[in-house]
C-alpha positions as a printed NumPy array, in Angstrom:
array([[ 30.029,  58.015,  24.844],
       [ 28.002,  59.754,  22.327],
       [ 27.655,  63.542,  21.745],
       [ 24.182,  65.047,  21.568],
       [ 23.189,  68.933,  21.17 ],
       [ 20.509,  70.383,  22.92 ],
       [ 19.99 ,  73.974,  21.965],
       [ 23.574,  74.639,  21.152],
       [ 24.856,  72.955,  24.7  ],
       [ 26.56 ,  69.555,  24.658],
       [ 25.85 ,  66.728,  26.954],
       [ 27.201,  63.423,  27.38 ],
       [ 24.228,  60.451,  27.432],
       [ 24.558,  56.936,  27.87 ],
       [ 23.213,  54.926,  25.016],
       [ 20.866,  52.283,  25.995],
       [ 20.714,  48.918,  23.488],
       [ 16.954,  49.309,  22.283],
       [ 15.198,  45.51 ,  22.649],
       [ 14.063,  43.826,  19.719],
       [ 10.66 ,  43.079,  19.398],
       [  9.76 ,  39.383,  19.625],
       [  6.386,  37.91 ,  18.741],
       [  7.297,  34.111,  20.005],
       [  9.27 ,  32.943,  16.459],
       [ 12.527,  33.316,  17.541],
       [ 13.554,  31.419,  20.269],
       [ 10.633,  28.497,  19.473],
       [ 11.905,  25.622,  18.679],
       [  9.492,  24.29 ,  15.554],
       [  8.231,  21.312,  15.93 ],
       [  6.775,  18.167,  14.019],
       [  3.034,  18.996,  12.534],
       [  0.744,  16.861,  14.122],
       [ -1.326,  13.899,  11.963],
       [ -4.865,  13.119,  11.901],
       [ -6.671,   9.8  ,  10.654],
       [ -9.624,   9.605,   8.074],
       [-11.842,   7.254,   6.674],
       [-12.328,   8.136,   3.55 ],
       [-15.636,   5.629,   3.47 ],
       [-19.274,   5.179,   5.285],
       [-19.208,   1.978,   5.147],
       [-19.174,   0.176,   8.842],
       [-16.373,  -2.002,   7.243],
       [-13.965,   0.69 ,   6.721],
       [-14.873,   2.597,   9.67 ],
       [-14.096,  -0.428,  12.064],
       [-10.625,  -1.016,  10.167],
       [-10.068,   3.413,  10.901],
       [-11.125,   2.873,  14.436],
       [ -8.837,  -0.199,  15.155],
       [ -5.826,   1.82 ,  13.912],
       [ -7.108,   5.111,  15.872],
       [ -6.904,   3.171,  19.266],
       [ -3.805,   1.417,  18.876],
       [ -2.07 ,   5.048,  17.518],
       [ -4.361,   6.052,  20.126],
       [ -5.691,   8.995,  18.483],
       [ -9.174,  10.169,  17.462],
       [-10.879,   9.776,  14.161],
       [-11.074,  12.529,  11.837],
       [-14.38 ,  14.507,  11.757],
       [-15.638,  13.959,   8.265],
       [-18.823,  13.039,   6.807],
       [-18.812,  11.032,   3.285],
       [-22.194,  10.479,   1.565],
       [-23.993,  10.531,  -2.104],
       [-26.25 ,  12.851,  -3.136],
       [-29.632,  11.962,  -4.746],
       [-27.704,  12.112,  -8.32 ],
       [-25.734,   9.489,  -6.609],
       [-22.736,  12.048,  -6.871],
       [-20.588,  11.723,  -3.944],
       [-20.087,  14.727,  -1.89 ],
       [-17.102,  14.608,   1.246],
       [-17.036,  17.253,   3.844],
       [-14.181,  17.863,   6.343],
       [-14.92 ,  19.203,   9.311],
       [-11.831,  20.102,  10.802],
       [ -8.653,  22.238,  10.155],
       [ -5.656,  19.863,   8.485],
       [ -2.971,  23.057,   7.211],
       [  0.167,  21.689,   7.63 ],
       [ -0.349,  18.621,   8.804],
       [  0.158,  14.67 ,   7.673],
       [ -2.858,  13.071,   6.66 ],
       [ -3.82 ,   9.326,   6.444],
       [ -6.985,   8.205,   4.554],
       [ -8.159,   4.627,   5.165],
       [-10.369,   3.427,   2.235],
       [-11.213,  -0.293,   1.554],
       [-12.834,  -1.511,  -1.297],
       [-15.956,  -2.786,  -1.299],
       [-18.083,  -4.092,  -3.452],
       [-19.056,  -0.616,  -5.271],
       [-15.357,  -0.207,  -6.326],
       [-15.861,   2.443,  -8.512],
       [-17.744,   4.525,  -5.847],
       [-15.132,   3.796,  -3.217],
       [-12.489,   4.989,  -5.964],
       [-14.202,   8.233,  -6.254],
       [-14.529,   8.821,  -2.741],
       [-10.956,   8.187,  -2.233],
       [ -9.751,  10.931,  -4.867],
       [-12.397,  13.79 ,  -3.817],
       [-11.252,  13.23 ,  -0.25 ],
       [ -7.622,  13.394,  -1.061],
       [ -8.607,  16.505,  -3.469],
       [-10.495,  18.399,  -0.393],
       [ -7.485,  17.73 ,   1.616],
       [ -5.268,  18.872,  -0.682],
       [ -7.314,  22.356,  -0.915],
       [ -7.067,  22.802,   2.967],
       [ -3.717,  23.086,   2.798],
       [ -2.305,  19.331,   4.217],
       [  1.101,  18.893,   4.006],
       [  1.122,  15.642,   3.597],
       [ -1.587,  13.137,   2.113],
       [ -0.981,   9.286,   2.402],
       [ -3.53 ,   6.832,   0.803],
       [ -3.982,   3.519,   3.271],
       [ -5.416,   1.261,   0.681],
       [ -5.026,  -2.191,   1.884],
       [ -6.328,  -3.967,  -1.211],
       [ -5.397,  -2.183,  -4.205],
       [ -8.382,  -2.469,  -6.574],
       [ -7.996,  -3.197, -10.645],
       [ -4.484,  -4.519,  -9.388],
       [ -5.418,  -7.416, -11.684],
       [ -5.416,  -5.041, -14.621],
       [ -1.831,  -4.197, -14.385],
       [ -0.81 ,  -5.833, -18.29 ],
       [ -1.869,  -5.336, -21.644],
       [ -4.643,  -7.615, -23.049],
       [ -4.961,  -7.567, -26.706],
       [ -6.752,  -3.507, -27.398],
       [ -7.25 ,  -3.081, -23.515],
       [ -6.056,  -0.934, -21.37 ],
       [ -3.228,  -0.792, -18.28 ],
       [ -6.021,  -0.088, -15.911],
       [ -3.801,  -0.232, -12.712],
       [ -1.266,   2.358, -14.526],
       [ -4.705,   4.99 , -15.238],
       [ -5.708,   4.642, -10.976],
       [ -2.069,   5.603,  -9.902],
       [ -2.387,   8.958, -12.23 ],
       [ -5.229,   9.569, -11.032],
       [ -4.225,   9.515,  -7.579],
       [ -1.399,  11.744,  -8.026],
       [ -3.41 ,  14.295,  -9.349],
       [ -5.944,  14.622,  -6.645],
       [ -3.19 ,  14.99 ,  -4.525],
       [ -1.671,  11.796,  -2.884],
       [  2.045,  11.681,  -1.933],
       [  2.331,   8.694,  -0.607],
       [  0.364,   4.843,  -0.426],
       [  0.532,   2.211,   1.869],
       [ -0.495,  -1.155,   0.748],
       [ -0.549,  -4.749,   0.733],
       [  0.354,  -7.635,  -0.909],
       [ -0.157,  -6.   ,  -4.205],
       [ -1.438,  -8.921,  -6.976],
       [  2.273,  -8.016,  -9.176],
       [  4.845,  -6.358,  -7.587],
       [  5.615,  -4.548, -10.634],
       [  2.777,  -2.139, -10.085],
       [  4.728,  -0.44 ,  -7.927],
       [  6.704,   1.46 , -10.933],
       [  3.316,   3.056, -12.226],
       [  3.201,   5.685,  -9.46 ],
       [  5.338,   8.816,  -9.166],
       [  5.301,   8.709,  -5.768],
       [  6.642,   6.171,  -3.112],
       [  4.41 ,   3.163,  -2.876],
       [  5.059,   0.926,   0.524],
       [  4.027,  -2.494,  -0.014],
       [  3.67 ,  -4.294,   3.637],
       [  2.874,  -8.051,   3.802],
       [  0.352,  -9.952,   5.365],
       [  2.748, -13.632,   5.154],
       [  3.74 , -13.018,   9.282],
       [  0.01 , -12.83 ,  10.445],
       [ -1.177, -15.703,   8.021],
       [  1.623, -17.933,   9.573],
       [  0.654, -17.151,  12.738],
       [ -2.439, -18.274,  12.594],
       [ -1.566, -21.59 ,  10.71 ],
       [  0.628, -22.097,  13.683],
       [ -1.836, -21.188,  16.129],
       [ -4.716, -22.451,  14.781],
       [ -4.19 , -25.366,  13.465],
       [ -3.211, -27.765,  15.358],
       [ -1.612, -30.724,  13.628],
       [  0.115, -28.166,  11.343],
       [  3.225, -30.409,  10.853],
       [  1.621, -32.476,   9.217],
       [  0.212, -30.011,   6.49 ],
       [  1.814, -29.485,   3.136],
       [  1.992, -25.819,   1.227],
       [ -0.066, -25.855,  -2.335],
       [  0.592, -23.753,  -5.384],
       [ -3.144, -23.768,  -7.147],
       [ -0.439, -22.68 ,  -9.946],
       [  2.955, -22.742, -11.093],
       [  2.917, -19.057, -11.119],
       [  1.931, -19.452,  -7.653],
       [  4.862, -21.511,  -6.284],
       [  7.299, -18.798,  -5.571],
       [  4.325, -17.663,  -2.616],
       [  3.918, -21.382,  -1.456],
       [  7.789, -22.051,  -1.382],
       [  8.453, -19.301,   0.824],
       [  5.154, -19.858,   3.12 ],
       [  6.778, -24.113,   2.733],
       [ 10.348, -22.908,   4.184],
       [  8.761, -20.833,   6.916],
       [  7.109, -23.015,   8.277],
       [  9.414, -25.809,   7.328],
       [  6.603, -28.423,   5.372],
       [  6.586, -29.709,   2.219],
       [  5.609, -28.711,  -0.994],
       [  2.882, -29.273,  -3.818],
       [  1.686, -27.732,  -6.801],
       [ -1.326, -28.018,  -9.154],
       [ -0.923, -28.169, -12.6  ],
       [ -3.707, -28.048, -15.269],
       [ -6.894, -26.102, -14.527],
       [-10.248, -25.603, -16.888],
       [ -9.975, -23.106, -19.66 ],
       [-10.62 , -19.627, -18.346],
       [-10.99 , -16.307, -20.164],
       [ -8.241, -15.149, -18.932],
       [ -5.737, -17.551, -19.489],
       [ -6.739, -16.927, -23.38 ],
       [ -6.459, -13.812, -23.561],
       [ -2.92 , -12.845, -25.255],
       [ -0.511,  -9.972, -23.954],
       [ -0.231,  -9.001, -27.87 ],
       [ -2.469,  -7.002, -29.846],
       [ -4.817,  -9.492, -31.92 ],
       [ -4.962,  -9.133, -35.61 ],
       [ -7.621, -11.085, -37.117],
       [ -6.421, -13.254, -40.061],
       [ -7.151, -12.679, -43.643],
       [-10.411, -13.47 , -45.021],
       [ -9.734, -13.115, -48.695],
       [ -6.369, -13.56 , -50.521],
       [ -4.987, -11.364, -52.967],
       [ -4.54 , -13.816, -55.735],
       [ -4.063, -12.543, -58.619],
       [ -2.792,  -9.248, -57.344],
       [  1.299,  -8.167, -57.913],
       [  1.185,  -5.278, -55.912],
       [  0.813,  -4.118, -52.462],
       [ -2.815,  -3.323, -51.591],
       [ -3.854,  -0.004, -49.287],
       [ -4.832,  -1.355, -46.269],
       [ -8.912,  -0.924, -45.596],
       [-10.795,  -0.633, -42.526],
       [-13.03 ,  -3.375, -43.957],
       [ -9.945,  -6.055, -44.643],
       [ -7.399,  -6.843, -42.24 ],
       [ -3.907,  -6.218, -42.813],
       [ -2.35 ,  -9.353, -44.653],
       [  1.501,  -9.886, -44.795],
       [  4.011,  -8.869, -48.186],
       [  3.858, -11.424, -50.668],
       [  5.876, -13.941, -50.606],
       [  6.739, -13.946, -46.444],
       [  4.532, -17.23 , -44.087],
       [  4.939, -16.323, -40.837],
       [  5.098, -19.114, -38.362],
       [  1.509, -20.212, -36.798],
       [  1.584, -20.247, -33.161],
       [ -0.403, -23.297, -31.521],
       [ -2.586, -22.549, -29.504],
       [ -2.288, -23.223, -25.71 ],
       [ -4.029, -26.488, -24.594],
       [ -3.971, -27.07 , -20.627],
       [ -4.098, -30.213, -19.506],
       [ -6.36 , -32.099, -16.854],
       [ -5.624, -30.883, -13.266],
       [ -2.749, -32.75 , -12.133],
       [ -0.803, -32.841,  -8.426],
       [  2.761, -32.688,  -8.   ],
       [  3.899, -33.804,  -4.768],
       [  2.1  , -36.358,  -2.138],
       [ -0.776, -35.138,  -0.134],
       [ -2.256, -38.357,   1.194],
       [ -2.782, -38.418,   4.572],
       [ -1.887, -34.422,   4.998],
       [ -3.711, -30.942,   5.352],
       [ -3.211, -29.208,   2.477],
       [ -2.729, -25.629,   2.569],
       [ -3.695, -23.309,  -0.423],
       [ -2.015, -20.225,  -0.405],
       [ -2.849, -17.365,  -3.161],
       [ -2.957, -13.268,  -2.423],
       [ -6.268, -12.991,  -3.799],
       [ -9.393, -14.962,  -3.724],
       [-12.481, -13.909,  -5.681],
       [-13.772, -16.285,  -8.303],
       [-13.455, -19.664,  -6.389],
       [-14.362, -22.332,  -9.169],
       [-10.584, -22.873,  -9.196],
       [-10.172, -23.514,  -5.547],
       [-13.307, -25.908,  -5.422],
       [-11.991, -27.662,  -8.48 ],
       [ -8.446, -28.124,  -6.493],
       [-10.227, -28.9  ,  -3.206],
       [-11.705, -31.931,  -4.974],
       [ -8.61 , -33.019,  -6.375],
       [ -6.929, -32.885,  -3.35 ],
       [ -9.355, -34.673,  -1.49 ],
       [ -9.23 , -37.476,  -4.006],
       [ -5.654, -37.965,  -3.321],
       [ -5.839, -38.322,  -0.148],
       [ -6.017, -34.864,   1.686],
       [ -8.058, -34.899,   4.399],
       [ -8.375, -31.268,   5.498],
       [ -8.153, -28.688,   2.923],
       [ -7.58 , -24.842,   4.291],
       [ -7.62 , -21.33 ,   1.49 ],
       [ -4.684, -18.696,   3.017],
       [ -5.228, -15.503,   1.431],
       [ -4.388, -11.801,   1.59 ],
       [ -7.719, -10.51 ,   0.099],
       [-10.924, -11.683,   0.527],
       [-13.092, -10.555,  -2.388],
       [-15.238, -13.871,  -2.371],
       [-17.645, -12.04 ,  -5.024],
       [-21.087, -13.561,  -6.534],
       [-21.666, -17.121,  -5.71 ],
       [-18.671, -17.617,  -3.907],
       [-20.012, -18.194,   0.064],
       [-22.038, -20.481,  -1.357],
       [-19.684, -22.574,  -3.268],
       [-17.157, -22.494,  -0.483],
       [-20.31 , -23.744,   1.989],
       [-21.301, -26.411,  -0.657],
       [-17.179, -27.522,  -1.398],
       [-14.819, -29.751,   0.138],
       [-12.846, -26.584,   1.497],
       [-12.768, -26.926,   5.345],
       [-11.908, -23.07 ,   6.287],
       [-11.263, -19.435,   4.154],
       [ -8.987, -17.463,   6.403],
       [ -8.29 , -14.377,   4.871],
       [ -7.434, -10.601,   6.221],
       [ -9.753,  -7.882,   6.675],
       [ -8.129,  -5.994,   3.775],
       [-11.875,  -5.66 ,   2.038],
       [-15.064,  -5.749,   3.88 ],
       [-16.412,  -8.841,   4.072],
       [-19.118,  -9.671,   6.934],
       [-21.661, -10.028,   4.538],
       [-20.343, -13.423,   3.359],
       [-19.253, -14.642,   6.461],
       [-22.899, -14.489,   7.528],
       [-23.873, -16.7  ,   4.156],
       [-20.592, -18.925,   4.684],
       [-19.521, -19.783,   8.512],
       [-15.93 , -21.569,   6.71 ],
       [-14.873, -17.969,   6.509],
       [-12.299, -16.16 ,   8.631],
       [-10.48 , -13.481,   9.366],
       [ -7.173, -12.226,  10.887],
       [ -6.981,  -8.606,  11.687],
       [ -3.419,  -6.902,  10.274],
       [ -4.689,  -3.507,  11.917],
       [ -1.849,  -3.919,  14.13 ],
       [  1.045,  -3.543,  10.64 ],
       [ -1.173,  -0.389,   9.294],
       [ -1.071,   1.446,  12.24 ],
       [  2.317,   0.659,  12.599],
       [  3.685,   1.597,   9.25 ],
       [  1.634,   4.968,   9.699],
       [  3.196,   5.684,  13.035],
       [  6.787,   5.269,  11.147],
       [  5.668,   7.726,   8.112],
       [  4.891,  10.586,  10.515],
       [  7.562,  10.711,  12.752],
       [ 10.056,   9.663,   9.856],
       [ 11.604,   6.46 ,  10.778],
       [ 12.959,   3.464,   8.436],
       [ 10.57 ,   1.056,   7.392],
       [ 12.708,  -1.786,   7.497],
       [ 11.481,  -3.106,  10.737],
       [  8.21 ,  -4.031,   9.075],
       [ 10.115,  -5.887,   6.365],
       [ 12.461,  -8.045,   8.682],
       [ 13.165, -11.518,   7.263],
       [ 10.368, -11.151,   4.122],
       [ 11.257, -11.812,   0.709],
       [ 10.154, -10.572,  -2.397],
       [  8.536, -13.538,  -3.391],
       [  6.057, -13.319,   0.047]])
């Protein structure tokens, strides 16, 4: 026992083991942050697609108001704490794409100033996904979005069906690229009910990879289109374009400066080779479809003077239903109308991108709800689990 003095006397006292002080980190066990939902849109499209996945994580809706000033800036307000936890932002694309781009990154920015751990983009369509190569002096427009994102704060995207898988390299963070092939087959099977006695069409040869594998699912056979009107952006080149020379340099030994005026002409002496230019051919069908449904399958339909021109061509050999599968319904200008006013018999495409205003124009249109994936793939982000389930039995080429 210890020894104390006390005015020159000695005395023995016990030592007692003085309790730490504990303000309720110790012996807590931490655990997960929580998650909350936004939409990072006012559009009743987007809100609708937010609320579907809310109910089946069953979970409420963040509290945040989105709107545009008189200056048509667009202002976003949270209204509720997110420190430390995982966020979700739902935005589809509507028409206004530029305005639902810009309410996606000052979202994503706000939450990144409060403090969220985590920020996670659900974009189901990815927009300027068609952008994703280099036409002649353009620009990699898909490339440009996916910096941006990561600098207002993203960590992490869920999408689907993007238009090239490829565009999943331009981001720096992971990109998880679900498919909507399961629920599209579905409903062919469901919904159709002579579907044996369909056939799977490629509007393309770059398509036929997609129709092959939708083909051996489903076990039909398969057709594919070849040969479709000139369009401006089939002739556009992936190389830069150099105008050719409109004067020669007769006369001339040496090498002239180049000029802004004057386009660059080659060394004397060296003929490069002249490329022909590409000349497609009249719309063609490979494969029988006499007596069959034919089934168009694409990821994205927008501009549908190609599908009308292949409905009409399948009809005159011998197709007698004619149905558009797609991931994305953009269906922009004209298109209910054409569709209405073709020999397409249905549109079935997800709800991806708001579009109830052209199913009211064009009753051929509809839609399959792939809520169920999104909320799905969210769930398995949170609480950290493999994705693989969501990927069971789907190629690359889906």
């Amino acid at each position: 026992m210890p020894v104390r003095r006390f005015g020159g006397h000695r005395s023995l006292v016990k030592r007692s083991k003085t309790p730490k002080l504990s303000y309720g980190f110790s012996k807590m066990s931490v655990s997960r942050s929580g998650y909350r939902v936004f939409s990072a849109n006012s559009s009743t499209a987007c809100t609708e697609l937010a609320k579907k996945i809310t109910e089946r994580l069953g979970v409420e809706l963040g509290k945040s108001v989105v709107y545009q000033e008189a200056n048509a800036e667009t202002r976003v307000d949270v209204k509720e704490s997110v420190r430390g936890q995982d966020i979700f932002i739902i935005q589809t694309i509507p028409r206004d794409v530029n305005t639902a781009i810009m309410e996606l990154l000052i979202m994503a920015y706000a939450l990144k100033t409060s403090c969220a751990k985590n920020i996670i983009g659900v974009i189901p369509y990815f927009p300027y996904s068609k952008q994703c190569k280099m036409r002649k002096r353009g620009s990699i427009v898909c490339k440009l979005l996916a910096t941006m994102l990561a600098k207002a704060g993203l960590t992490h995207i869920i999408t689907m069906d993007l238009h090239q898988k490829e565009i999943q390299g331009f981001f720096s963070f992971p990109v998880d690229n679900l498919r909507a092939s399961p629920f599209l087959i579905q409903y062919i099977q469901e919904e159709i009910p002579d579907y044996r006695n369909a056939i799977i069409v490629a509007k393309s040869p770059s398509a036929a990879k997609r129709a092959q594998s939708y083909a051996e699912r489903l076990r039909l056979g398969l057709a594919v289109l070849h040969g479709t009107a000139p369009s401006l952006e089939s002739n556009m080149s992936d190389e830069l374009y150099v105008p050719p020379p409109t004067r020669s340099s007769v006369g001339h030994t040496g090498l002239e400066l180049p000029c802004r005026s004057r386009p660059l002409a080659p060394f004397p002496g060296i003929e490069l080779p002249i490329m022909m230019a590409k000349e497609k051919p009249p719309i063609t069908v490979v494969g029988d479809v006499g007596g069959r449904i034919a089934i168009i399958v694409d990821d994205i339909i927008d501009d549908v003077e190609e599908f009308v021109a292949a409905a009409e061509i399948l009809k005159e050999r011998g197709a007698y239903k004619i149905f558009i599968m797609a991931t994305h319904g953009l269906l922009s200008a004209e298109a209910p109308r054409l569709i209405e006013e073709s020999a397409i018999d249905e549109v079935v495409v997800t709800n991806t991108v708001p579009h109830e205003v052209q199913k009211l124009q064009c009753p051929k249109i509809k839609t399959v709800d792939v809520s169920m994936v999104l909320a799905e793939a969210i769930r398995r982000i949170h609480n950290g689990e493999s994705m693989a389930y969501l990927f069971r039995n789907i190629a690359v080429d889906d």
